[in-house]
C-alpha positions in Angstrom: 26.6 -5.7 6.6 23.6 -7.4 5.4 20.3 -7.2 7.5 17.0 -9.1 7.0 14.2 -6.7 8.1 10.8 -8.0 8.7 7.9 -5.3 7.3 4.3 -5.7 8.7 1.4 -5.1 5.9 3.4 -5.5 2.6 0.5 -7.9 1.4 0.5 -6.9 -2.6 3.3 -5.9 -5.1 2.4 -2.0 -4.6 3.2 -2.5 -0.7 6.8 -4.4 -2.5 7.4 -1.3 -5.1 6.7 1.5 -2.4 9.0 -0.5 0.6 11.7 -0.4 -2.5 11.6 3.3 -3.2 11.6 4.2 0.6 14.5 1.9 1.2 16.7 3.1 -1.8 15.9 7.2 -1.0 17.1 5.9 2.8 20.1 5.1 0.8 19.9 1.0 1.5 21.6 -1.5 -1.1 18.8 -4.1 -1.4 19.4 -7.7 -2.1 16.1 -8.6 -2.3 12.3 -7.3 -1.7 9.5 -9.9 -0.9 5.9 -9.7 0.9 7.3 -9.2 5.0 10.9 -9.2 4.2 13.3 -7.1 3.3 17.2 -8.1 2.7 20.1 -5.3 2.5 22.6 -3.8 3.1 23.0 0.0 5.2 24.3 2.6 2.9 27.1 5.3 4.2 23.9 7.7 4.9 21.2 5.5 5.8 19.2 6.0 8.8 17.3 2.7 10.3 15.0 5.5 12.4 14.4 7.8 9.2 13.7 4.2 7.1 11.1 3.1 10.1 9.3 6.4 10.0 9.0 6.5 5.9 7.5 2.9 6.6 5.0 3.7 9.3 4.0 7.1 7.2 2.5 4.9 4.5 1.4 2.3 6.9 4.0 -0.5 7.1 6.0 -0.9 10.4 9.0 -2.7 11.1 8.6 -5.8 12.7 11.3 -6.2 16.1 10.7 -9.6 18.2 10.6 -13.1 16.6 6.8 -13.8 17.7 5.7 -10.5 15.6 8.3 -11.8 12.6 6.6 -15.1 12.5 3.3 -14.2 12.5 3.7 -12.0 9.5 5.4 -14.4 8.0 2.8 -16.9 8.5 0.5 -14.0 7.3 2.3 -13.8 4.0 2.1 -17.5 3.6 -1.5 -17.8 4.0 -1.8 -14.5 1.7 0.5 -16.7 -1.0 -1.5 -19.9 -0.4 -5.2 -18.3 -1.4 -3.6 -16.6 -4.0 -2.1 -19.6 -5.8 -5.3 -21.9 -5.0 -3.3 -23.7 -2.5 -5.9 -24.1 0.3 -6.5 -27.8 0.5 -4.5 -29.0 4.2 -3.5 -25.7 4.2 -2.6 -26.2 8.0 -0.5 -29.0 7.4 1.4 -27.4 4.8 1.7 -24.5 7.2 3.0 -26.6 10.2 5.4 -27.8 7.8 6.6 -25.0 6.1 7.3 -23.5 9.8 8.5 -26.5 11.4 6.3 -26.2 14.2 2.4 -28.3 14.9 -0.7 -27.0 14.1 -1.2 -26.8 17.2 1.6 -24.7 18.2 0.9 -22.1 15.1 -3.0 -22.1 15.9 -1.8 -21.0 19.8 0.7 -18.3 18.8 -1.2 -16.8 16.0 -4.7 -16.8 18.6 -2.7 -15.3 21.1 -1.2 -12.3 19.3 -3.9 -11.6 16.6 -6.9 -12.0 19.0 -8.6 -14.3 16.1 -8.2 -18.4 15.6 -5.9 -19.3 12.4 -8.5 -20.6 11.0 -11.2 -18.0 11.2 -8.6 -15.5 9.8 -7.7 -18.0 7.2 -11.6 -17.6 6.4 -11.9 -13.9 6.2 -8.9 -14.3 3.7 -11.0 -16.4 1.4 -14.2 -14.4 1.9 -12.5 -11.5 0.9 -11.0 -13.3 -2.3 -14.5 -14.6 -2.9 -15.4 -10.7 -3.3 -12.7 -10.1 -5.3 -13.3 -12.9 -7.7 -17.3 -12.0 -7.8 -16.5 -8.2 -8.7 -14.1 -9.7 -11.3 -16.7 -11.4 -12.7 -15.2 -13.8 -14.9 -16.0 -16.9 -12.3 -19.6 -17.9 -11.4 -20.5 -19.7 -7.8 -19.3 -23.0 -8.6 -15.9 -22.1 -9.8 -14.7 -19.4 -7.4 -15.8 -22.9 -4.7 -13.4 -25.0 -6.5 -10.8 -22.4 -7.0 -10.6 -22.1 -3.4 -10.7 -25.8 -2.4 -14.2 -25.6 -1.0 -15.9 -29.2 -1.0 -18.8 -27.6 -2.3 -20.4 -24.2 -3.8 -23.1 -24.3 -1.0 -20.1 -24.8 1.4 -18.8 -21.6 0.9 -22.2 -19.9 0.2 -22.8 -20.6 4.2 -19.2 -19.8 5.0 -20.2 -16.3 3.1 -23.5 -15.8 4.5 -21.8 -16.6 8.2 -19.4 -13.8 7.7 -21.2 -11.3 5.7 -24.4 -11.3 6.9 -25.6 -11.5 3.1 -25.6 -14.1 0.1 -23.0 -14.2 -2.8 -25.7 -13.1 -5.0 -26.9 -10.1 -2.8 -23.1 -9.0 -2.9 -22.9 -9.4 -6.7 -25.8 -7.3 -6.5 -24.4 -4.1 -4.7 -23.3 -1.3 -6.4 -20.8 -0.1 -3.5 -19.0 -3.5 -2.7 -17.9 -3.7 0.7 -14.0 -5.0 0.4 -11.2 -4.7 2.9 -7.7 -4.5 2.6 -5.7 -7.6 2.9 -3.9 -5.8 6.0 -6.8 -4.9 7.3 -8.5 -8.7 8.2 -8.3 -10.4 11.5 
């Protein structure tokens, strides 16, 4: 029978390739492998408690009630968003995709994440806006438009306000300070 099993902190293709190899040794037919969500099938000698520990060894954890499932799914679609430059109404398109308000999402997410949508939605950015300035290949002005910021000094504030330092003093380290996508709240 198939199952859909929900995975907290799959946020890059790594955390996809390393969910895959612990589900196949568990001896699962997988359909299909995305960021939060696995689908397949229970092989002859799979173990769902063996799979769970595997997962929580290397820092994923299956995901049990409906509040926890959406919220990483919401996660994942935030993660997808930033990634593809897809931050203008971001909450909008969010309410949408969910079927549920603004509202509604901003309560549920604040209540089990201990942060506003919108502030974690922030850190998400700030932490893209490292990654772009330690690529290198994107000055002020176009990492702000690549993110949907109305304005570079926009986002220099919105840097500054959660750094504690300016875009140019981070460019200027030599041991960058970055965290893990699963890691921000």
């Amino acid at each position: 029978m198939q199952e859909t099993i929900y995975i907290k902190n799959m946020v890059c293709n790594r955390c996809i390739a390393s969910v895959l190899d612990i589900f196949n040794a568990e001896g699962y037919v997988v359909e299909s492998v995305e960021l939060g969500k696995v689908i397949a099938t229970k092989g002859a000698k799979s173990s769902f408690k063996n799979l769970s520990k595997m997962l929580t060894q290397i820092g994923f954890e299956v995901i049990a009630n409906k509040t926890d499932t959406l919220i990483e799914q919401l996660k994942v679609a935030i993660i997808h968003k930033i990634e593809n430059g897809e931050t203008a109404h971001i909450f909008q398109a969010l309410a949408k995709e969910f079927g549920k308000t603004e509202t509604a999402l901003s309560k549920l997410f604040s209540k089990s994440e201990g942060v506003t949508l919108e502030k974690y939605t922030i850190n998400l950015k700030i932490e893209k806006v490292k990654e772009y300035i330690q690529l290198g290949q994107l000055n002020f002005s176009e990492i702000a438009y690549s993110l949907n910021y109305k304005t570079s000094s926009h986002l220099a504030r919105q840097f500054k306000t959660v750094t504690g330092m300016s875009m140019s003093d981070y460019k200027n380290l030599e041991n960058w300070d970055r965290k893990t996508l699963d890691q921000i709240v």
